[in-house]
C-alpha positions in Angstrom: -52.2 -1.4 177.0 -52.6 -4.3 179.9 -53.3 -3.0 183.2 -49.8 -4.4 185.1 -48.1 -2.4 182.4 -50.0 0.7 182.9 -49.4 -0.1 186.8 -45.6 -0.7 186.1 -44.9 2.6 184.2 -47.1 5.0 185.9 -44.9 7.7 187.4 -45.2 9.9 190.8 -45.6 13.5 190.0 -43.5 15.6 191.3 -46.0 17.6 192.8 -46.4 14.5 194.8 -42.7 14.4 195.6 -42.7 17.8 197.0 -45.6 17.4 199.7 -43.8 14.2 201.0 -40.8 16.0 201.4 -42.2 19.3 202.9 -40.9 21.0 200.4 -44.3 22.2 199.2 -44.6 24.4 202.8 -47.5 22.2 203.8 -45.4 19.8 206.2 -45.1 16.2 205.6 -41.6 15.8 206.0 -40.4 13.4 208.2 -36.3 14.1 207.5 -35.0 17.3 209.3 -33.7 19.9 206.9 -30.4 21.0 208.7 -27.9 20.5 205.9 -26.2 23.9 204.4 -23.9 24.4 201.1 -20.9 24.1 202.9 -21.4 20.4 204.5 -23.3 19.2 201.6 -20.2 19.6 199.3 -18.1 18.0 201.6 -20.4 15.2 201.3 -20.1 14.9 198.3 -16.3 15.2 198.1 -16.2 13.4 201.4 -18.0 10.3 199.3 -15.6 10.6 196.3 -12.1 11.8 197.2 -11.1 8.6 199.4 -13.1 6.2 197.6 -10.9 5.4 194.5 -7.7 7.4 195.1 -5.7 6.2 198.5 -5.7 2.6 196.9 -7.6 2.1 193.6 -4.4 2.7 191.5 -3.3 -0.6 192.3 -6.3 -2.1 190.3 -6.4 0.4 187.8 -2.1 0.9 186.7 -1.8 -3.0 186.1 -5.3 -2.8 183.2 -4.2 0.6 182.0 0.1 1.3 182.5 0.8 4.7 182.9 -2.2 5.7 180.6 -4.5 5.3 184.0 -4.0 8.9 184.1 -6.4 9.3 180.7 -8.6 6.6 182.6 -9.2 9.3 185.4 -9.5 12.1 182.8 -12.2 9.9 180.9 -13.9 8.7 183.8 -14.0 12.5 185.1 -15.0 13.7 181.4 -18.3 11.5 181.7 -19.0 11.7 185.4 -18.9 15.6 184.9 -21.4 15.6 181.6 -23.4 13.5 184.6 -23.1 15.7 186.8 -24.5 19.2 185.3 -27.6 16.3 184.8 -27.8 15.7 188.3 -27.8 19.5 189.4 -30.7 20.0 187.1 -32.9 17.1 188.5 -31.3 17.8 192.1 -32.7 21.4 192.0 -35.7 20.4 190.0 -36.9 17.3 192.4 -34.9 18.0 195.6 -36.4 14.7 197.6 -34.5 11.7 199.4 -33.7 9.0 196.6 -31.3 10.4 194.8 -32.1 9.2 190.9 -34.2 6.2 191.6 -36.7 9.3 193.0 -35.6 11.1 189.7 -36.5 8.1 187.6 -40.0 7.7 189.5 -41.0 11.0 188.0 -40.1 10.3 184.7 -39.5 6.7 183.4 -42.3 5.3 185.9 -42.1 2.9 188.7 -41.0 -0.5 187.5 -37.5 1.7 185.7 -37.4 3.5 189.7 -36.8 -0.1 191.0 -34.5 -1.1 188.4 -32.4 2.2 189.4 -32.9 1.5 192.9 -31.3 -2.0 192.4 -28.0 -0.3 190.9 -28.0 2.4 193.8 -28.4 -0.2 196.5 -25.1 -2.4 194.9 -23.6 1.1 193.8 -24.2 2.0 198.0 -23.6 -0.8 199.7 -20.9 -2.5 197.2 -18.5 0.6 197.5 -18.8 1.2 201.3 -17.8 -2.5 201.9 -15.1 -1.6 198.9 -13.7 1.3 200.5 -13.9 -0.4 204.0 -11.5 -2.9 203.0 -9.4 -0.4 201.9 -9.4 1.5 204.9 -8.3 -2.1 206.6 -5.0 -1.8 204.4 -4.0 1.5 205.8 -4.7 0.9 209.2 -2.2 -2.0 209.0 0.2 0.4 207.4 -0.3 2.9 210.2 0.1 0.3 213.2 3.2 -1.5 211.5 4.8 2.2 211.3 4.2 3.9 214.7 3.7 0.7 216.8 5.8 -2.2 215.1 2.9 -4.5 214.8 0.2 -5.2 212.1 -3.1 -7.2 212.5 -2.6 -11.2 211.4 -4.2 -11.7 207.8 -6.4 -14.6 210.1 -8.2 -11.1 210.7 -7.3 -8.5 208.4 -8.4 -10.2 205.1 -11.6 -11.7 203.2 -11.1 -15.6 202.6 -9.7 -15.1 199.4 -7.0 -13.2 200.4 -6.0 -16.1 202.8 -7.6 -14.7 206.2 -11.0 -15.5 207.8 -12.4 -12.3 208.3 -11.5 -8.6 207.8 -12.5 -7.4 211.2 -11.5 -4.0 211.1 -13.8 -3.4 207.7 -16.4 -4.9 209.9 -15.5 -2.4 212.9 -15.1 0.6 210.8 -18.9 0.2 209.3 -20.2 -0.1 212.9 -18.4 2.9 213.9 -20.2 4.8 210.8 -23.8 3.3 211.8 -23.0 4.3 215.5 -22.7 8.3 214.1 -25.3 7.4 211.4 -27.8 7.2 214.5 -27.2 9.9 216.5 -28.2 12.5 213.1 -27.7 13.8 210.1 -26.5 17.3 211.0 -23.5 16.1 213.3 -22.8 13.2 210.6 -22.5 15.9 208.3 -19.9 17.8 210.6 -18.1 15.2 211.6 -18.1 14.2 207.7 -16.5 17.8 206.7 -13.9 18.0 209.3 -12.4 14.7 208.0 -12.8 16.1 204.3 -10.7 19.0 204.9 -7.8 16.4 206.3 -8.1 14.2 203.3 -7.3 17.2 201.0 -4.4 18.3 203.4 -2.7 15.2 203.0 -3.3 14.3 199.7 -1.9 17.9 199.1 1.2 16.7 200.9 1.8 13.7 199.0 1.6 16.0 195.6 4.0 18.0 197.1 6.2 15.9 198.3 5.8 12.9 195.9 6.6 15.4 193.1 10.4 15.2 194.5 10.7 11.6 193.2 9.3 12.6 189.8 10.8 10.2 186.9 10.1 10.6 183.2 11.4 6.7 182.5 8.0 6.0 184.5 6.3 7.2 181.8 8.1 5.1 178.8 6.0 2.7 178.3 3.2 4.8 178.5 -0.3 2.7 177.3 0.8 -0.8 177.2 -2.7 -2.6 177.0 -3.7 0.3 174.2 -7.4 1.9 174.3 -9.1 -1.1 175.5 -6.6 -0.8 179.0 -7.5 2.9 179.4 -11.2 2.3 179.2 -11.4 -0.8 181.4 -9.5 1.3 183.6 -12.1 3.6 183.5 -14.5 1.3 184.5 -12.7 0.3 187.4 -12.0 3.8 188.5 -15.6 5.2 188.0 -17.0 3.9 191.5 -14.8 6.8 192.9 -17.5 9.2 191.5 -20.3 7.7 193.6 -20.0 11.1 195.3 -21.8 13.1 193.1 -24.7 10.8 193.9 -24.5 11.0 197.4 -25.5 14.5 197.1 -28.5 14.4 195.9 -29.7 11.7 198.4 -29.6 14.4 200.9 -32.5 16.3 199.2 -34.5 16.1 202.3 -32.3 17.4 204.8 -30.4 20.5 202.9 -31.6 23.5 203.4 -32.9 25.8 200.3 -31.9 22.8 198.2 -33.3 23.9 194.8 -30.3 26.0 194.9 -27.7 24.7 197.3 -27.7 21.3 195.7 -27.2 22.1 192.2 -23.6 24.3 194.0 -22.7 21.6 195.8 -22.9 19.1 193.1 -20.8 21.1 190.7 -18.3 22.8 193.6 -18.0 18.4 194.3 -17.2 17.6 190.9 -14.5 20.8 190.5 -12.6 20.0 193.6 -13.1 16.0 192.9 -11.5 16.4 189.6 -8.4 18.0 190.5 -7.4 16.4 193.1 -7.7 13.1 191.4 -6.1 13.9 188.2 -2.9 15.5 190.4 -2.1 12.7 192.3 -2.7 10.1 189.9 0.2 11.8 187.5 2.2 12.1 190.6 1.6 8.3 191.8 2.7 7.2 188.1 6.0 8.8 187.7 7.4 8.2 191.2 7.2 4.6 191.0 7.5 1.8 188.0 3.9 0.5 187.3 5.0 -2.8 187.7 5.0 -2.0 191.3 1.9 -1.1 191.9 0.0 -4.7 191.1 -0.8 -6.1 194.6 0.4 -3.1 196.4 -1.3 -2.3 199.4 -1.9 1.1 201.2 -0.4 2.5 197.8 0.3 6.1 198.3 1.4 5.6 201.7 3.8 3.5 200.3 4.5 5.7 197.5 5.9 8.3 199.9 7.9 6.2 201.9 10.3 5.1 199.0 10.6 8.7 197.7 11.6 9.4 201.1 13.5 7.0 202.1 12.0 7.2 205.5 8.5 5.6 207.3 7.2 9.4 208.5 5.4 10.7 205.3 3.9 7.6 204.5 2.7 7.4 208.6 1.4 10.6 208.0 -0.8 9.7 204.5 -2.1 6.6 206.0 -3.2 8.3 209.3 -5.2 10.6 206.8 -6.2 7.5 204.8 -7.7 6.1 207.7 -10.0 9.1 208.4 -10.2 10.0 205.0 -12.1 6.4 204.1 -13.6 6.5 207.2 -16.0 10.0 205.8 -16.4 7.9 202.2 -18.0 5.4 204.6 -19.9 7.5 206.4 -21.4 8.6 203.5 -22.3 5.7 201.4 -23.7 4.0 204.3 -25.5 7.4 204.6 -27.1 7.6 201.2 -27.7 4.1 201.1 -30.2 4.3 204.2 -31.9 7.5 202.2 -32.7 5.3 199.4 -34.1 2.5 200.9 -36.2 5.3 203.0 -37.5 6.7 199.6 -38.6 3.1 198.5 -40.4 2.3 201.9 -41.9 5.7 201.9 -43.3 4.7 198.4 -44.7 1.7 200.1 -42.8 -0.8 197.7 -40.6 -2.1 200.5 -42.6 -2.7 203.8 -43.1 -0.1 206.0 -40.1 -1.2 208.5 -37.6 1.0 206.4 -39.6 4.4 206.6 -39.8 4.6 210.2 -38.0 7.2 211.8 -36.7 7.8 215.2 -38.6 11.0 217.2 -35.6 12.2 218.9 -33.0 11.9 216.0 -35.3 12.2 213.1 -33.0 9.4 211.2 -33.7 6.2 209.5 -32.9 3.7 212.4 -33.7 0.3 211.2 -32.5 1.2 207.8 -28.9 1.9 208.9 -29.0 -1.5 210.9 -29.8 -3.5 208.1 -27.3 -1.9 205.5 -24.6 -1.5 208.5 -25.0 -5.9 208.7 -25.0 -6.8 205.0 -21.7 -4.2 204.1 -20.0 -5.3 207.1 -20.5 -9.1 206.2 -19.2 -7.9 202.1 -16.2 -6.4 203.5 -16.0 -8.8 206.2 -15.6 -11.4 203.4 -15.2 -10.4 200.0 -11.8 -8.8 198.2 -11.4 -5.4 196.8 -11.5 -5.9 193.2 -14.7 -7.6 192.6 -16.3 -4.6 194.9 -14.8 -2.1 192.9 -16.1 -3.3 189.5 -19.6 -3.9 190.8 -19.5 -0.5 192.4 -19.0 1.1 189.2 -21.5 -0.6 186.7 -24.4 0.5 189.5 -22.9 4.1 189.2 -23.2 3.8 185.2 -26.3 2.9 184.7 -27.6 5.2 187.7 -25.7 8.1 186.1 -27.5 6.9 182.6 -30.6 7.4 184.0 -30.4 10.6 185.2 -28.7 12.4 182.2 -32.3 10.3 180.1 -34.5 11.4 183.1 -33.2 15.6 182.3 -34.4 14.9 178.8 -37.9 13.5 179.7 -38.6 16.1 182.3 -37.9 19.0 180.2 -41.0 17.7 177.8 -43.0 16.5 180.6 -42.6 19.8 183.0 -41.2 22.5 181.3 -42.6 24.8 183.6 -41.0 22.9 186.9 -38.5 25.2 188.6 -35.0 24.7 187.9 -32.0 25.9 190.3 -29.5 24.8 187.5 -30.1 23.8 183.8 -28.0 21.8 181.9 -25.7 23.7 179.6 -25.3 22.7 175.5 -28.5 20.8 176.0 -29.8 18.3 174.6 -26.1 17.3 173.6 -24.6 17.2 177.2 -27.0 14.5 178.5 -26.9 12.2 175.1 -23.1 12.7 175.8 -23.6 11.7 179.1 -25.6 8.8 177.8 -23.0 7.6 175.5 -20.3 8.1 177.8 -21.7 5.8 180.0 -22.7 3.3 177.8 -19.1 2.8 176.3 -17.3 2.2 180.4 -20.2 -0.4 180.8 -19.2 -2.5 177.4 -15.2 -2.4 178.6 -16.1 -3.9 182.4 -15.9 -8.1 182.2 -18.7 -10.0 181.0 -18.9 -11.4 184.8 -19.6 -7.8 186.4 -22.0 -7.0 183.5 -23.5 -11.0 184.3 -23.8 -10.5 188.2 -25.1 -7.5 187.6 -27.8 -8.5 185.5 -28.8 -11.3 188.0 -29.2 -8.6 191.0 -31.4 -6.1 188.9 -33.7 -9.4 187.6 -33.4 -9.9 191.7 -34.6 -6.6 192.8 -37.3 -6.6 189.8 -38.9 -10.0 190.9 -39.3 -8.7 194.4 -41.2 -5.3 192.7 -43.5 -7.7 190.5 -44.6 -10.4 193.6 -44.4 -7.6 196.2 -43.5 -3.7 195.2 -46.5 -3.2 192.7 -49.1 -4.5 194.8 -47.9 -2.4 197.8 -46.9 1.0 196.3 -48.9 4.0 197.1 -49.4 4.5 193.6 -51.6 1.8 193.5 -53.6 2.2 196.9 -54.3 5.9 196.5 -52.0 7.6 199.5 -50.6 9.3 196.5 -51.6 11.1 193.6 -49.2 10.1 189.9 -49.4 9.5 186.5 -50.3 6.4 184.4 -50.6 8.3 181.1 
């Protein structure tokens, strides 16, 4: 085998992975473990419940008709065989990095930076995505309680017919501002604005149930199978969440067992709440109303009602809903690029951590400018489809990363294993696999030119330059 390739596939042990982290009870890590089961769910749930749901039904209902409720139920089926897979490798390699970390330690290095290229669009793609969306709402908001909206000269991304969409742009200073200060009170701040979210999304089932119509339903999959699973596709981005968990590694404490809970408590509460609204969304309004509706559910409620206070009241928790999906991506986002500098195949700029906060500093800079100039400038749509083809082939490698680290360290302790395996994870695989061939050939195109991107800059810079290589760190080249 020639050398580069030995070099490209050699893998950090895990052993390795621990003693960066601390984990190992020798010191070494630089993160501050201050995370418990409780925050770390909301996290997760904070990520996904916000992300998809106050406004992705007006992408998805026009692909799919009424039939985008199966689209949630298969895009929940597979991002739940996913996530059993990620509370194994979560409790198994508990580190900052989420599965480009999990990848290191069993595909090798040069498969690590692939992954880390769909994590850093699957990041920073869907908090400029959900940032946008969280511009719609405000809008809604100010309209309703102070009879004035901001111009669309400053509300929306060129395409839409504006110049700029400053209050996406605000919004992800705002979350780099927190971001700063440290992860603990991010994560507080993050949980009180999860439990609002539920509330009102609560309230609009409740209430949005009282305009139920069956005729809603008539023309029920329009565009056939091919609508529902491009649907899918569209809505999978919304299960980014159940990543953003296991970027925290570092910072939870007892994560070997608390992230394994919190991944699957995520998923439980994720899943209901999506699939309930969705149904409820569909049969109180035509779908033909939904195509190029903004601040959707808001909306929703206000024509049910016949009055502007319900739908005040949704996109006032919109608003701080998105605002914790923010929070978070932007969070996990910093973690990962952390994880990469820390392996030395990004300079060392991105591992450096502030001694009073014990956070990332320069790394929440530099993602807080380029996601504020994506929402700044690009529209919803194309965000949302890019989000989710980074979160399939992510969530691939992880359920293909459980397999190879049952054979390669059997032994390794596990705070959850994977029920029904090996069948769950090649599930997983396949699940995954089938979204990706339903998104348009231009997603899966762009896509393709970022990873070859992010793979060029490992080859010229990353393999020279990662502590594999110079011997800070002990791996496996076998």
């Amino acid at each position: 085998m020639a050398p580069w390739v030995q070099q490209a596939f050699r893998r950090k042990s895990v052993d390795a992975m621990a003693a960066d982290s601390g984990l190992d009870g020798h010191g070494g890590g630089q993160l501050a473990r201050s995370i418990g089961l409780f925050p770390l769910t909301m996290i997760g749930v904070g990520a996904t419940i916000g992300t998809g749901i106050f406004f992705v039904l007006t992408e998805a209902v026009p692909v799919a008709g009424p039939a985008v409720v199966w689209s949630f139920v298969i895009a929940g089926v597979v991002a739940g065989l996913t996530a059993v897979c990620y509370a194994e490798l979560a409790g198994a390699v508990p580190v900052s990095g989420s599965s480009y970390s999990y990848a290191y330690a069993t595909l090798g290095e040069v498969v690590a930076m692939g992954v880390a290229a769909c994590l850093l669009l699957e990041y920073g793609v869907s908090s400029a995505a959900v940032a946008v969306g969280w511009s719609q709402y405000l809008n809604q908001f100010l309209g309703n309680v102070f009879g004035f909206q901001i111009p669309d000269l400053l509300s929306q991304s060129p395409e839409g017919g504006g110049l700029l969409n400053l209050p996406a742009v605000v919004l992800v200073a705002l979350c780099a501002f927190l971001l700063v200060r440290g992860a603990s009170e991010s994560a507080t701040v993050n949980a009180i604005m999860v439990v609002i979210k539920v509330a009102v999304l609560v309230m609009f089932v409740v209430i949005g149930a009282t305009g139920w119509n069956s005729d809603n339903f008539a023309d029920f999959a329009p565009f056939g199978i091919t609508g529902i699973t491009g649907a899918a596709g569209i809505i999978f981005f919304a299960y980014i969440g159940l990543d953003a968990v296991s970027t925290a590694g570092e910072e939870v404490r007892d994560p070997r067992r608390t992230m394994p809970l919190a991944i699957i408590l995520a998923l439980l509460i994720v899943t209901t709440v999506y699939v309930a609204v969705a149904v409820v969304a569909v049969a109180a309004q035509p779908q033909a109303a939904f195509e190029g509706q903004e601040a959707g559910l808001a909306a929703i409620l206000e024509n049910v009602v016949g009055a502007s206070w319900p739908g005040t009241v949704l996109a006032a928790g919109a608003i701080i809903s998105i605002f914790s999906v923010t929070l978070v991506t932007i969070y996990g986002q910093t973690r990962i690029l952390f994880a990469i500098g820390r392996d030395g195949m990004l300079p060392r700029f991105f591992q450096q951590v502030n001694a009073r906060t014990r956070t990332p500093v320069n790394n929440t800079v530099v993602v807080a400018v380029a996601v504020a100039l994506l929402a700044g400038l690009l529209p919803i749509n194309f965000l949302a489809e890019m989000t989710s083809i980074g979160t399939l082939v992510a969530f691939l490698v992880v359920s293909v990363g459980v397999i190879i680290l049952r054979r390669t360290a059997p032994d390794l302790p596990r705070g959850f294993r994977v029920p029904g395996y090996p069948v769950t994870p090649v599930l997983s695989v396949l699940g995954c696999l089938w979204i990706i061939t339903n998104l348009r050939p231009v997603t899966i195109a762009v896509f393709g030119i970022w990873v070859a991107v992010v793979l060029v800059w490992y080859f010229t810079y990353g393999i020279r330059h990662s502590r594999l290589r110079t011997g800070d760190v002990s791996g496996d080249v076998s």
